[in-house]
C-alpha positions in Angstrom: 110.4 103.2 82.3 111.4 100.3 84.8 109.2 100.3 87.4 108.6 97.5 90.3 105.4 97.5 92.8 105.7 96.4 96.3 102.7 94.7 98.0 103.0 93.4 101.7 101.5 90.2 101.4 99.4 88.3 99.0 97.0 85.5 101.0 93.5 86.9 100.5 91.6 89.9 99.1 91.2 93.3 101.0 90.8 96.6 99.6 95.3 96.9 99.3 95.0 93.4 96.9 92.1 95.5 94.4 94.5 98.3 94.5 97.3 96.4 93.7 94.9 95.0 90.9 94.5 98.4 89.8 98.4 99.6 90.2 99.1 96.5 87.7 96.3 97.5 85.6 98.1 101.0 85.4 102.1 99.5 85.0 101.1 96.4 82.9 105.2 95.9 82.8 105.7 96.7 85.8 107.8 93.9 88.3 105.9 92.5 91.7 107.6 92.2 95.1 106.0 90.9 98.1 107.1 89.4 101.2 104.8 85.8 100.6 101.9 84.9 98.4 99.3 82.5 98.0 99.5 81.5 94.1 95.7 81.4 93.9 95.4 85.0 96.2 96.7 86.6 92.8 94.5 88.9 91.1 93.0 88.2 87.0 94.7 91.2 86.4 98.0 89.7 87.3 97.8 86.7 85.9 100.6 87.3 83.2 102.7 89.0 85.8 105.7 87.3 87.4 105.2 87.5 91.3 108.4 87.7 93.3 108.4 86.8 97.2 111.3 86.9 99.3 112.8 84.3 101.4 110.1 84.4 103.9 108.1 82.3 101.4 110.2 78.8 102.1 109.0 79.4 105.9 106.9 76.7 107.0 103.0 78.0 107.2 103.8 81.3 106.2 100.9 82.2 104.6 98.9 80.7 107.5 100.7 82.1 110.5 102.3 84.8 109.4 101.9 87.2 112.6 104.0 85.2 114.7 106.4 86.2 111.9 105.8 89.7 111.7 108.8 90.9 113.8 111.2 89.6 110.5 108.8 91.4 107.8 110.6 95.3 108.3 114.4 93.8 108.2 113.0 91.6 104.9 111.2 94.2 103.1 114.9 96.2 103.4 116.3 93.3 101.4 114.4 93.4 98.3 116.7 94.3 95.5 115.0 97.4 93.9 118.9 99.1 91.9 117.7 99.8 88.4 114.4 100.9 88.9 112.7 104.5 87.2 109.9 104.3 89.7 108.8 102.3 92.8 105.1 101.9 93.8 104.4 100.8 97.4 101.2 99.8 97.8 101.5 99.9 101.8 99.5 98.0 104.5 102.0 97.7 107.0 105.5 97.6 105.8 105.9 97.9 101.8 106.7 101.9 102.1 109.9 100.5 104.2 112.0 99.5 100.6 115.5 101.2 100.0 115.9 102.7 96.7 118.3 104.5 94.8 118.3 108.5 94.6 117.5 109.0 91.5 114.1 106.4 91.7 111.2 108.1 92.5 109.3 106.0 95.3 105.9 106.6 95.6 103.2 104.9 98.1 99.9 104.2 98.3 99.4 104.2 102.0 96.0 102.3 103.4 94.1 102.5 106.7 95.4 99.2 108.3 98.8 101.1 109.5 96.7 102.8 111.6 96.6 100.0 114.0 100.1 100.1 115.6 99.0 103.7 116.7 95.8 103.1 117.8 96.5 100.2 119.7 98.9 97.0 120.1 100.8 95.6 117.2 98.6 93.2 115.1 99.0 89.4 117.2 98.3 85.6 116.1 94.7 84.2 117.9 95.5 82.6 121.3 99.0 83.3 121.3 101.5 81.5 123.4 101.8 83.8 126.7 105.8 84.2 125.6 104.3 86.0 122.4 101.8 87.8 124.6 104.5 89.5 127.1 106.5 90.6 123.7 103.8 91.8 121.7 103.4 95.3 124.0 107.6 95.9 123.0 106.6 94.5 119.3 104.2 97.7 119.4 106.6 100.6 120.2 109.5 98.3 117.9 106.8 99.0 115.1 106.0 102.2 115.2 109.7 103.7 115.8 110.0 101.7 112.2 106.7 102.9 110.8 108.6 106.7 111.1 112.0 105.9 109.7 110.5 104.4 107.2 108.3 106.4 106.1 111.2 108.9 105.1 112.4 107.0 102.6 109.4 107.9 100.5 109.2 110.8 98.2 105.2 110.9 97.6 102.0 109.7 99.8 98.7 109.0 98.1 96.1 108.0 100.0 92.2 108.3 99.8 91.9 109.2 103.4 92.1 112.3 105.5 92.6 110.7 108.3 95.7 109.1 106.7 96.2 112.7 105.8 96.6 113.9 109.4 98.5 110.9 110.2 100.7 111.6 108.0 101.2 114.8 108.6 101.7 114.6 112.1 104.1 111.7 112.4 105.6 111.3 109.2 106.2 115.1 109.4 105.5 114.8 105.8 103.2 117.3 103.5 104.1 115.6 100.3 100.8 114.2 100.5 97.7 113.8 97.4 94.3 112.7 98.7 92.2 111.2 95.9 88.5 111.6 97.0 87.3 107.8 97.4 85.3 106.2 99.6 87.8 103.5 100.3 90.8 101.3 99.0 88.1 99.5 96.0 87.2 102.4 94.7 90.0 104.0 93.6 89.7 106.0 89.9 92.6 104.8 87.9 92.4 107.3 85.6 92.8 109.9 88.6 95.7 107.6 90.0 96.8 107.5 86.4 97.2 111.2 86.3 98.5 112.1 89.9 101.5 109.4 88.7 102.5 111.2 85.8 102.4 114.4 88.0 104.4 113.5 91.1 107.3 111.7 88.3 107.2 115.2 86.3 107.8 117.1 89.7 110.0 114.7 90.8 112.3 114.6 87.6 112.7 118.6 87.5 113.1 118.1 91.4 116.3 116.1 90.7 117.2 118.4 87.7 117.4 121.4 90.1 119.4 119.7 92.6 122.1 118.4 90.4 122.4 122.2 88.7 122.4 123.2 92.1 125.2 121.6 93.1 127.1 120.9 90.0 126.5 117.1 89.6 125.2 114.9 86.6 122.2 114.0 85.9 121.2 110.8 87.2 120.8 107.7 83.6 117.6 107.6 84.0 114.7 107.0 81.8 114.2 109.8 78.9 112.3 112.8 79.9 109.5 112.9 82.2 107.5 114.4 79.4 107.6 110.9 77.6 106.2 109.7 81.2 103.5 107.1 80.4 102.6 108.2 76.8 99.6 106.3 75.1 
């Protein structure tokens, strides 16, 4: 099965970097997008995995200042080329859940705690902004979360390990396609439980699309051989 994980950014390491540690762990062939990466920000586990940045990685100080370059993260996560893939994994801290993908992938996300922050106060900001940046930032906010909404339906599955995430996405997501693993945080996270909920949510998903083409008298979507195959040993 072809499958690609998509990780916001890659500079340091939060609880979203030893998920993404244990997502690769789980999809050892599995192909890396981000929007910009620090080469020595990438995980042991990753080490024999090809890490692929868009073009906000040729920015100048990027990795160093990216806030002031937020506002260009949600158009550049819509241009990452995922055609071709069986199953997409968005390991989300702010805007990974935001990739377009085909019908017939299944998209997945992992959502964390830090997209909380555009609802529970202003947009995310650089230190000591200039006071342009400080007059835009309030506009940024609302700009941000309209986004965080639309994109959110472009998802087939949440996991998350919160029920306040839960909630959150229940209420503005409008979403109840929702599996809470029962963690203390982001670190913690079983892979064996993630393991299983995967091969879960891509069965469902697969008889999902099965139904809809009977339903309406369509072919099957070329995809990868039966779910039931999903992630054999």
């Amino acid at each position: 099965m072809k499958t690609a994980i998509i990780h916001d950014w890659l500079i340091n390491r939060a609880e979203e970097e030893q998920s993404l540690e244990s997502l690769c762990t789980l999809f050892p062939d599995a192909d890396v997008y981000t929007l910009f990466y620090k080469p020595e920000a990438i995980p042991a586990a990753m080490t024999a995995i090809t890490v692929r940045p868009s073009r906000l990685q040729k920015l100048p100080g990027i990795t160093k200042y990216y806030k002031y370059y937020m506002p260009l993260f949600p158009t550049m996560i819509e241009h990452i080329d995922l055609r071709g893939y069986d199953l997409v994994m968005s390991n989300n801290r702010y805007f990974a859940k935001g990739v377009l993908t085909q019908p017939e992938t299944c998209h997945i996300c992992l959502l964390h705690p830090s997209i909380l922050s555009f609802w529970q106060g202003p947009a995310p900001e650089p230190s000591k902004p200039p006071q342009s940046f400080r007059s835009v930032y309030p506009f940024l906010t609302s700009y941000y979360r309209i986004w965080d909404i639309v994109s959110s339906q472009r998802v087939d599955y949440f996991i998350t390990y919160s029920h306040l995430l839960e909630q959150h996405i229940i209420k503005y997501y409008r979403r109840n396609d929702i599996s809470v693993i029962d963690t203390a945080d982001g670190k913690d996270l079983c892979r064996q439980s993630l393991y299983d909920l995967c091969h879960q949510i891509m069965n469902t998903f697969r008889v999902r699309q099965d139904t809809i083409c009977q339903t309406h008298d369509i072919p099957s979507p070329q995809t990868h051989p039966a779910a039931s195959s999903y992630m054999e040993d």
